[in-house]
Residue, then its C-alpha position, 0 to 999 in steps of 0.5 A: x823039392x823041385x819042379x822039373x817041368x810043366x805042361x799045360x793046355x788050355x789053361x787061361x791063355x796057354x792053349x798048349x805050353x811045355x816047359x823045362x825048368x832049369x835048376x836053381x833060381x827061376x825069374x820070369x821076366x815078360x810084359x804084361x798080359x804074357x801069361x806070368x801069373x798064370x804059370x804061377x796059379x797052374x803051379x799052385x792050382x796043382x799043388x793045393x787044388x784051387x786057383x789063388x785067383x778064382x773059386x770058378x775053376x771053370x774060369x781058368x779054361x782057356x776061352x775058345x777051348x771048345x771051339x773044335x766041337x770038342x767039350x772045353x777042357x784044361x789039363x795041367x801036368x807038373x812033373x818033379x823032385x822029392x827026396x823021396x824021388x821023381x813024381x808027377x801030378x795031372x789034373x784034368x779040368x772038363x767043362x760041363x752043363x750049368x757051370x758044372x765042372x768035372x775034375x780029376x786028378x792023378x798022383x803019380x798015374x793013379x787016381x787022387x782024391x782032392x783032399x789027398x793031394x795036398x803035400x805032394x807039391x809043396x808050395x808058398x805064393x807070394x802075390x801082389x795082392x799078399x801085402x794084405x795078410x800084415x794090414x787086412x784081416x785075421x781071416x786072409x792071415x788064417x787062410x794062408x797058414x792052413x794052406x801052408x801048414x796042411x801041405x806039410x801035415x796030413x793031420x791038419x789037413x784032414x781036420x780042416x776038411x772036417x771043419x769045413x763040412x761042420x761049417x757047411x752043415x751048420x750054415x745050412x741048419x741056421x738057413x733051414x731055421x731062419x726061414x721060420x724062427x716062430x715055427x716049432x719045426x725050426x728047433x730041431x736044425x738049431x738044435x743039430x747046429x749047436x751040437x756042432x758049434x755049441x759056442x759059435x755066435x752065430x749059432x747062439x743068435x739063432x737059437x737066441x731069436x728061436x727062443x725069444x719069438x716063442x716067448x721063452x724068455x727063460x730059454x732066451x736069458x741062458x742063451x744071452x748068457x752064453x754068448x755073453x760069456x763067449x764074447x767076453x773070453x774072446x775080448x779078454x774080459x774077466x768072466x763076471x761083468x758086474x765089475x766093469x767100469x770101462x772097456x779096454x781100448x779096443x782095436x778097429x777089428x774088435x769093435x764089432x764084438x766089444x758092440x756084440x757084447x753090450x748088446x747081449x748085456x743089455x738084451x740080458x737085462x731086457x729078459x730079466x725084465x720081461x721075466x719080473x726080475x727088476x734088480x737083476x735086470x737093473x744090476x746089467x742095464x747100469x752096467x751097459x750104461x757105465x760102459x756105453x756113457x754116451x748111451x749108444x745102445x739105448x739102455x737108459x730108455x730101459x733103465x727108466x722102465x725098470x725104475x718105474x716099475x720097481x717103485x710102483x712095486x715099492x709102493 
């Protein structure tokens, strides 16, 4: 695959640039503020249909550009080889009203859906910034492998598409019922949102909460468990907790879960006090505190709840 040429025009400080690309290898050599990255983001902008730089794609309109009473507007235009042939891709970027931008793209002089352009230009781009996929976090390493491997797979595009439009729908249901969780009409977003991610943590906090402010402490407890079991797979811990002793060495990225999931221990223990069940609620409370010595959590404040109320039953 090669790119052969590029035309751009209004894109970020290119008002009009046509560029034939010579075969082999291609260096770009300029000072700074010249416009080097830019060909590079116009090249990837092209080729996935996003800016590595910007999720405004307003912002890569080159300012001024409607300075000639004309609606500011970018077209971009790459021209390249295959082993299947000669293609092309344009893509016009329209500014409009509130922000709003009108975008379209041709593959080969006909209409393209955003979600059908991935694969035709297949690129990988390394950036300065890149350095962070080896030290920062699991999701930048996560972000650039879909990427790469949805230019090469139409499947795995399609199912990351899919994935997306579950995770905005299932963020709009918890919004929806985080206005209200002590309200009924709150049960039916969670609902639709767990049959989405039955096992996302943020989905079984929610319906934890639902479940906990209408005093369904029974409803609340399975829930507690769950989320229990969930944390405890992803951390590699064995499935039943009373065995516990300590907790593997953690990394700094997993300390928020290992802390997620002794609270849902503990939380597990508070509801089965609520519901009168002493032993079972102190079998998971001494298991907080065998792992928490330093009682960070606060389990032992429960645990002499606990204590106190089953002597006094003894008694």
């Amino acid at each position: 695959m090669r790119i052969e040429y590029l035309s751009l025009t209004n894109f970020r400080l290119y008002a009009r640039l046509e560029l034939e690309l010579p075969a082999g290898l291609i260096v770009l050599q300029g000072d700074n503020a010249q416009g080097k990255t830019s060909l590079l983001e116009a090249i990837y902008l092209l080729a996935t249909g996003r800016s590595p730089h910007t999720a405004a794609d307003r912002r890569v309109i080159r300012w001024g550009a409607g300075e000639d009473g004309l609606v500011p507007y970018a077209l971009l235009r790459a021209g390249f080889t295959r082993r299947d042939g000669a293609h092309t891709i344009e893509m016009t970027l329209q500014a409009g009203e509130e922000e709003r931008l009108r975008r379209e793209i041709r593959v080969n002089r006909r209409a393209c859906r955003l979600a059908d352009l991935l694969g035709w230009l297949r690129v990988v781009l390394f950036l300065p910034g890149d350095v962070e996929l080896v030290s920062g976090a699991p999701s930048l390493r996560r972000e650039f492998l879909d990427t790469a491997i949805a230019q090469v797979s139409r499947d795995y595009a399609r199912a990351l598409d899919r994935y997306a439009h579950a995770l905005t729908q299932r963020n709009a249901l918890l919004r929806q019922a985080a206005d209200g969780y002590g309200e009924a009409a709150a049960e039916a977003p969670l609902r639709e949102a767990a049959a989405l991610q039955p096992d996302h943590l943020e989905v079984l906090v929610a319906l934890y909460r639902y479940h906990y402010y209408h005093h369904d402490y029974a409803a609340a407890l399975g829930v507690a468990e769950r989320a229990l079991g969930v944390a405890g797979r992803t951390l590699g811990l064995p499935a039943d907790w009373r065995g516990l002793d300590q907790l593997p060495a953690a990394s700094a990225a997993a300390m928020p879960l290992t802390r997620f999931y002794l609270l849902a221990l503990k939380g597990a223990g508070y509801l089965e006090l609520r519901l009168g069940r002493l032993d079972q609620a102190l079998e998971r409370l001494y298991t907080v505190a065998r792992l928490d010595r330093e009682d960070r959590l606060g389990a032992a404040a429960l645990i002499r709840i606990a204590e106190q109320a089953l002597a006094g039953v003894e008694h």
